[in-house]
Legacy VTK file of the C-alpha trace (Angstrom):
# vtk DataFile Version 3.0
C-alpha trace
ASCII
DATASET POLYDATA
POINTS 373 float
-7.539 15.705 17.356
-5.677 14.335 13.898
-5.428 10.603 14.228
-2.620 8.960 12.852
-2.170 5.790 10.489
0.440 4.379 8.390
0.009 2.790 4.862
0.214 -0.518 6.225
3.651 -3.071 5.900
5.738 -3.038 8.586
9.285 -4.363 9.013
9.225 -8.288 9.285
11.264 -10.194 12.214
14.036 -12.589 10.815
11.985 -15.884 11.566
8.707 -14.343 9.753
10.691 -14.043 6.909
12.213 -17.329 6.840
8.743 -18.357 7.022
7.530 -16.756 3.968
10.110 -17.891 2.122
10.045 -21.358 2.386
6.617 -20.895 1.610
7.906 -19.143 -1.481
10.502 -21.292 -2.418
8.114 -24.303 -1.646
10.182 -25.888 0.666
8.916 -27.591 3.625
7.893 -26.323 6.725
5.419 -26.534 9.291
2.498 -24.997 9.242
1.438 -25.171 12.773
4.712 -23.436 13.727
4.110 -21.063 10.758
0.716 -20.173 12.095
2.104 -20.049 15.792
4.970 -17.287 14.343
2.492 -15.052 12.438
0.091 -14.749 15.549
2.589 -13.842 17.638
4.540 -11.512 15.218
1.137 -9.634 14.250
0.854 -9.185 18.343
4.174 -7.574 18.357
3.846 -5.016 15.927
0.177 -4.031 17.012
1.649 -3.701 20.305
4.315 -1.162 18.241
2.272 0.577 16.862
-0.113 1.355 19.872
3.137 2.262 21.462
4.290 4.743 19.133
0.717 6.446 19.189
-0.554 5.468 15.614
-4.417 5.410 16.214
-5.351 3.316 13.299
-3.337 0.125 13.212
-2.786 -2.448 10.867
-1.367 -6.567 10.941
1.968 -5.219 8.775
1.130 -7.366 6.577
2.832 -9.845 8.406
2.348 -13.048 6.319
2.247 -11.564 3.140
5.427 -11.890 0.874
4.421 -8.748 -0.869
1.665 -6.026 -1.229
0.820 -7.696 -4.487
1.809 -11.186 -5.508
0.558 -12.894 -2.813
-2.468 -13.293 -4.410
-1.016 -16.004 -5.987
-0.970 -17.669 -2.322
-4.705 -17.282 -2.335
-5.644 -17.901 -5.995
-5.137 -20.269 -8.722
-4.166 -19.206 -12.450
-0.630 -18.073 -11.483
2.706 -19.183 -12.519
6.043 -18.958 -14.287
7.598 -15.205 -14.051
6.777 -11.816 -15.458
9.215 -9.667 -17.574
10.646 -6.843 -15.461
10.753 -3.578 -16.530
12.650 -0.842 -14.216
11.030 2.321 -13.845
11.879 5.283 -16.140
13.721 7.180 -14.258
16.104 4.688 -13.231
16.770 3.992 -16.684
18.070 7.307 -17.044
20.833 7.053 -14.290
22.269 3.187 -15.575
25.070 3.688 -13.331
22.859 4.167 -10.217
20.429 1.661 -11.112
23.134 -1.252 -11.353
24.373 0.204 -7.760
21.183 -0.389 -6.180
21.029 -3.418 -8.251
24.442 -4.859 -7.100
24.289 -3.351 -3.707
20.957 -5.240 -2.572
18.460 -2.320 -3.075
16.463 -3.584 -5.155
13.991 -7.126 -3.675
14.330 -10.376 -5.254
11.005 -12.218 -5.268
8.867 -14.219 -7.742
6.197 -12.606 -9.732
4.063 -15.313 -11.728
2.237 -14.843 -15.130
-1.658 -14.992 -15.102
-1.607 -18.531 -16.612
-4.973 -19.698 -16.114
-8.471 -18.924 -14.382
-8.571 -16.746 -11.595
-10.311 -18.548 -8.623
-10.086 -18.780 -4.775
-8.091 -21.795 -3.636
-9.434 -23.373 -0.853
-6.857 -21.719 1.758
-7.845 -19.544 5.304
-4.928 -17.399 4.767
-7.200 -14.515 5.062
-9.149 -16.089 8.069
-5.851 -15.980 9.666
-5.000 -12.954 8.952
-8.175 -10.961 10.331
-8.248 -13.435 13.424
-4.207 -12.268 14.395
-5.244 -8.573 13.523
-8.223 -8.277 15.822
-7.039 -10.333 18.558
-3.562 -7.985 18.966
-5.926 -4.850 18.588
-8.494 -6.516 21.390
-5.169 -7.280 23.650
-3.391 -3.893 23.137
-6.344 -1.565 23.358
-6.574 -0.343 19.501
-10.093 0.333 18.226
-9.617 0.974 15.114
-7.819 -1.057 12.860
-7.273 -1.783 8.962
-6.179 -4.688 6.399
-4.741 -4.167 3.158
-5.630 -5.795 -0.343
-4.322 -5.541 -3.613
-6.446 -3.628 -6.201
-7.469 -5.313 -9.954
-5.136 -2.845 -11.283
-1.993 -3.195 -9.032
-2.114 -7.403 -9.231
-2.098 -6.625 -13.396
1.059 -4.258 -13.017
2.981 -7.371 -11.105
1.339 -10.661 -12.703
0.855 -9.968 -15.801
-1.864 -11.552 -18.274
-1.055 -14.274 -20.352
-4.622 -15.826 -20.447
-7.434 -13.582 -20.623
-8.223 -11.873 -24.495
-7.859 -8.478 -23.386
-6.226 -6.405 -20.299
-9.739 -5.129 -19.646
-11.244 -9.410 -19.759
-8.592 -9.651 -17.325
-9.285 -6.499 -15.093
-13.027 -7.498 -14.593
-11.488 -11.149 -13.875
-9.437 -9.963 -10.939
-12.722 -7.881 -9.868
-14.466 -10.587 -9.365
-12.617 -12.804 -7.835
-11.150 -10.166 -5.030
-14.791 -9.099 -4.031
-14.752 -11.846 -1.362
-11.655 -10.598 0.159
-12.670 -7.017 0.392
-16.038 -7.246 1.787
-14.778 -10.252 4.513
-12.575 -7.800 5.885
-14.737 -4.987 5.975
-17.750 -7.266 7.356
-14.739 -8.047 9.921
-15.091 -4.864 11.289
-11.486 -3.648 9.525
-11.200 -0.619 7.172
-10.256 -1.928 3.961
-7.207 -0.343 1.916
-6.709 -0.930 -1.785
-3.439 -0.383 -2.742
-3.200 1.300 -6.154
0.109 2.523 -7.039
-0.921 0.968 -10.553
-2.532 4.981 -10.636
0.644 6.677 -10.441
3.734 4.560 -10.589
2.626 1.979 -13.431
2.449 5.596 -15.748
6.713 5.452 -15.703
7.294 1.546 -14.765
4.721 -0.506 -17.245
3.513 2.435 -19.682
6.007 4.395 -20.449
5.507 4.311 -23.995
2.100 6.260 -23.639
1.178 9.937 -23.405
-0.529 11.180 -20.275
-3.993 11.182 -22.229
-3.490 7.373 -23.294
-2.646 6.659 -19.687
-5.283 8.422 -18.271
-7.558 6.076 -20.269
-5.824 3.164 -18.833
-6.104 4.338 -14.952
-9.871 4.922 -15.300
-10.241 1.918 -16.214
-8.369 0.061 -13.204
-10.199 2.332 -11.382
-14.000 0.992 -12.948
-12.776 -2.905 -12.099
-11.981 -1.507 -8.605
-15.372 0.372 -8.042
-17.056 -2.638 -9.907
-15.407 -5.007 -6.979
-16.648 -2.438 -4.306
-20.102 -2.710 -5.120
-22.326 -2.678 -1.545
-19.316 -1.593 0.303
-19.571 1.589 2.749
-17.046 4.026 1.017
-16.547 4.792 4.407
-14.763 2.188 5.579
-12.754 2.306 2.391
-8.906 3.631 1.841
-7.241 3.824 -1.135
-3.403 4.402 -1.599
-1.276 5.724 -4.673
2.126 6.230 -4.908
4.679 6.390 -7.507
6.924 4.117 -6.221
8.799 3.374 -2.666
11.868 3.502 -3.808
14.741 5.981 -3.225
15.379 7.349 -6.998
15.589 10.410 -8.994
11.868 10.463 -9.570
12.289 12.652 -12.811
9.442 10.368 -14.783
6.577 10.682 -11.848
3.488 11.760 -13.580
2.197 14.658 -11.376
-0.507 14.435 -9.065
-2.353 17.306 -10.827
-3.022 14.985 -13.608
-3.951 11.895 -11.952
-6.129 14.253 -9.038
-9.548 13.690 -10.941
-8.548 9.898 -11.118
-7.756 9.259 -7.804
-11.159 10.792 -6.737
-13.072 9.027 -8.689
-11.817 5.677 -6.791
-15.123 4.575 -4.538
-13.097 5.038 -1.090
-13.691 8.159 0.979
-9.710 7.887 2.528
-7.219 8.274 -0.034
-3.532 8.184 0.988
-0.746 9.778 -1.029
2.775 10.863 -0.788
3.429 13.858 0.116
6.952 13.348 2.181
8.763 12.294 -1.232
10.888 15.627 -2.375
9.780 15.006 -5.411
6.293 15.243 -4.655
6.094 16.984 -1.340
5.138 20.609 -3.568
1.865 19.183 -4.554
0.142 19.945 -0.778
-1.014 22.604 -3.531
-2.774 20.866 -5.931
-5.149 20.266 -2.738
-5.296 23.761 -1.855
-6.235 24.804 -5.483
-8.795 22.077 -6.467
-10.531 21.622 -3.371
-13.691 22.303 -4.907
-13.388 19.009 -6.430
-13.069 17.266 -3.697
-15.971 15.548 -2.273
-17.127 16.539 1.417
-16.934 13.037 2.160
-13.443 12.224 1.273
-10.463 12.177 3.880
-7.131 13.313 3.161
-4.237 10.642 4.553
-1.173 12.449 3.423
2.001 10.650 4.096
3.963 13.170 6.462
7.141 10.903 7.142
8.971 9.184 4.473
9.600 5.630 4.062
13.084 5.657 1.966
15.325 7.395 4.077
16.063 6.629 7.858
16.042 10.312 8.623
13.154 10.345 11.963
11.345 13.322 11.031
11.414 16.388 13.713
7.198 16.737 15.102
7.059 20.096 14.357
7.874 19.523 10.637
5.031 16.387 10.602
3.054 18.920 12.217
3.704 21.617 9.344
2.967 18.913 6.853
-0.067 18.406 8.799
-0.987 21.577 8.664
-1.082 22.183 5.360
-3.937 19.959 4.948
-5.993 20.888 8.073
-6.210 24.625 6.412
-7.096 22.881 3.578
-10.256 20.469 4.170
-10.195 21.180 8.273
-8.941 19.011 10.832
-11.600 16.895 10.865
-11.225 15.498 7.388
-7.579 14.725 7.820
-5.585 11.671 8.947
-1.708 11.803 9.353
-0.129 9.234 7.534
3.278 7.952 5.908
4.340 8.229 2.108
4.530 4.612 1.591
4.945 0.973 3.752
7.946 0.321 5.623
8.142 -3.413 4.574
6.664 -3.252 1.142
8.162 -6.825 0.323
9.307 -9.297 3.145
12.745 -9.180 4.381
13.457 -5.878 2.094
13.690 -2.330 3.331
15.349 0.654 3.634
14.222 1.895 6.880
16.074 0.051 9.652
12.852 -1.288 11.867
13.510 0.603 14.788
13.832 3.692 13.168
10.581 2.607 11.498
8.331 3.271 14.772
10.585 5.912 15.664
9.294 7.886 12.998
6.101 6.268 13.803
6.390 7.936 17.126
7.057 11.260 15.580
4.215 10.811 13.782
2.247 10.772 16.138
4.228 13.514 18.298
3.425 15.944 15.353
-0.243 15.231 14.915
-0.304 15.752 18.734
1.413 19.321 18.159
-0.862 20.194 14.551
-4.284 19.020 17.403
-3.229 21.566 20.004
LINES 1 374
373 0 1 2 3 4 5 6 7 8 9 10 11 12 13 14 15 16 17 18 19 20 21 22 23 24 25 26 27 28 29 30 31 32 33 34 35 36 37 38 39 40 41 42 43 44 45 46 47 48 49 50 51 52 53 54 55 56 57 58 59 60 61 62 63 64 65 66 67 68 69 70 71 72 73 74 75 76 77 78 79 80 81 82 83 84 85 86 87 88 89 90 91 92 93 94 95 96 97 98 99 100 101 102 103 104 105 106 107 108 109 110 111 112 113 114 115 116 117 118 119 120 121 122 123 124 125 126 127 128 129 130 131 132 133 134 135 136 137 138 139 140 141 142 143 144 145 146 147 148 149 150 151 152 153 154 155 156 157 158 159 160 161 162 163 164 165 166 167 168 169 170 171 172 173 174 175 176 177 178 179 180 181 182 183 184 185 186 187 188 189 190 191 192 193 194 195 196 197 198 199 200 201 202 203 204 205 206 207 208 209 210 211 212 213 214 215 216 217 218 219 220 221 222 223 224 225 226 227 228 229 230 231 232 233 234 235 236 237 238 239 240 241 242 243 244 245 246 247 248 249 250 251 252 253 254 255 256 257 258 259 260 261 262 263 264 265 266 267 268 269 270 271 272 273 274 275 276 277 278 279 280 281 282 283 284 285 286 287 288 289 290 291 292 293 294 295 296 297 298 299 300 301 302 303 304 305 306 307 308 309 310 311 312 313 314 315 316 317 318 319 320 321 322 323 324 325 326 327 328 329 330 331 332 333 334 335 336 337 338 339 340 341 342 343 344 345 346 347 348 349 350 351 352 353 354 355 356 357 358 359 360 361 362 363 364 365 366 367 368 369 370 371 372
């Protein structure tokens, strides 16, 4: 039987979000009644997700205002704003680009400057978070169950350094300091996933000036601070995810997955989630198919199977197709159905309306149903 998963955000209810950002915009609120929302929000989508089949749930990142920056919630050293730079390819169509600009499809959010020294504030954010997660799984019958974390790499695409000497002093900084947070939710019980589109979309969004080779160099070594933070970690209970970008876009800049393939395995997690919905990416099934000698017996293909741009639901017998693809590849065993991206990447932004969201959840699982028999 294929068990199904997701990549982890999940559309956020209006009064979550209001939440989050007056937390944000550091206006008050209270926190017992901020608390009392995220518990019961976290129970909700669990209870979603079990619905809609998906075997291997996660909290949706509920209280998080993004994949990435809120580490600054959690950590000192953070401040100010970052320069923005819009990916390649969206450079090359102006006209669209100030459409999805003007027309709200593109988030709003802060993303501070690495000011200072890294280090843990004294906050249970993370507490909270596992506590919500395990309780909804305990309640609505899930057994297995995962939390997301931001890699070294991905926090140094969004907050950039304006501290440490180097890019690489500030890499091993961000190593150290997330450690904590990856082995408490492992030692929780939780898979942990590292997100890691710094692997694949930081190539066209942060160093596009580079050659391939050049950024190569750079990926390998996001991907040493991350192994160097997984130290004494079961790679088992490890996922990593890449993507280049949930966005919907012409994609022309995407560095191909050919070239990053020897990267991505090298990352010390033995699930590794990738797009393979996105039309610009969905021919690469092959790359799989023609390398899989270099792929380890250990690892676990999560390919995403339904997109996370478009609010098409996905038919089950074309998730199961996608599916299949894989299962001829590394066997049935070795695969986990998954989505190209998260469907609430940053709070109270995304393209997926949310009850098409666990409708294509439900297809999901409806075509890893049809791919098992």
């Amino acid at each position: 039987m294929v068990k199904t998963t997701h990549v982890g955000s999940l559309p956020r209810v209006q009064e979550v979000v209001d939440f989050i950002f007056a937390r944000e915009k550091e206006q008050p609120y209270d926190q017992a009644a901020f608390d009392n929302c995220m518990t019961k929000a976290v129970d909700d989508v669990v209870a979603r997700q079990v619905a809609a089949g998906v075997d291997i749930v996660s909290d949706g990142e509920t209280s998080k205002i993004s994949y990435a920056t809120y580490v600054k919630d959690r950590y000192t050293g953070f401040d100010g704003d970052s320069p923005r730079n819009a990916p390649a390819d969206l450079k090359l169509f102006p006209k669209f680009l100030e459409r999805q600009a003007q027309g709200g499809g593109t988030p709003t959010y802060n993303r501070p400057m690495c000011v200072g020294e890294v280090k843990a504030k004294p906050v249970d954010d993370l507490a909270k978070d596992i506590a919500n997660l395990k309780a909804a799984m305990q309640k609505h019958g899930a057994s297995e169950g995962f939390m997301n974390a931001a890699s070294p790499g991905v926090i140094s695409l969004f907050l950039q350094n304006d501290y440490y000497p180097t890019r690489e002093a500030y890499l091993a900084a961000l190593a150290d300091v997330m450690r904590a947070e990856y082995r408490a939710i492992v030692d929780a019980g939780l898979y942990l996933q590292l997100d890691c589109p710094d692997l694949a979309l930081s190539r066209h969004m942060l160093f596009q000036d580079l050659t391939d080779a050049e950024f190569l160099k750079i990926a390998a070594g996001h991907v040493e601070a991350l192994n160097h933070a997984l130290e004494g970690i079961d790679p088992s209970r490890v996922r990593v995810h890449i993507c280049w970008g949930n966005y919907e876009g012409p994609h022309v800049c995407d560095i191909d997955m050919d070239t990053v393939f020897s990267t991505l395995m090298s990352v010390g997690a033995d699930q590794l989630l990738f797009e393979t919905s996105n039309p610009r990416h969905a021919h690469e099934w092959t790359v799989f198919r023609d390398r899989v000698s270099e792929i380890p017996d250990s690892k676990i293909l999560v390919p995403g199977v339904v997109d996370t741009t478009t609010n098409f639901v996905e038919h089950p017998q074309l998730v199961a197709e996608r599916i299949a693809k894989f299962t001829n590849i590394v066997g049935a065993d070795r695969v986990i159905a998954g989505s190209d991206c998260g469907f609430g990447t940053f709070a109270g932004f995304g393209a997926v309306d949310p009850d098409i969201a666990y409708a294509k959840l439900g297809s999901l699982s409806e075509g890893a149903k049809l791919e098992s028999a």
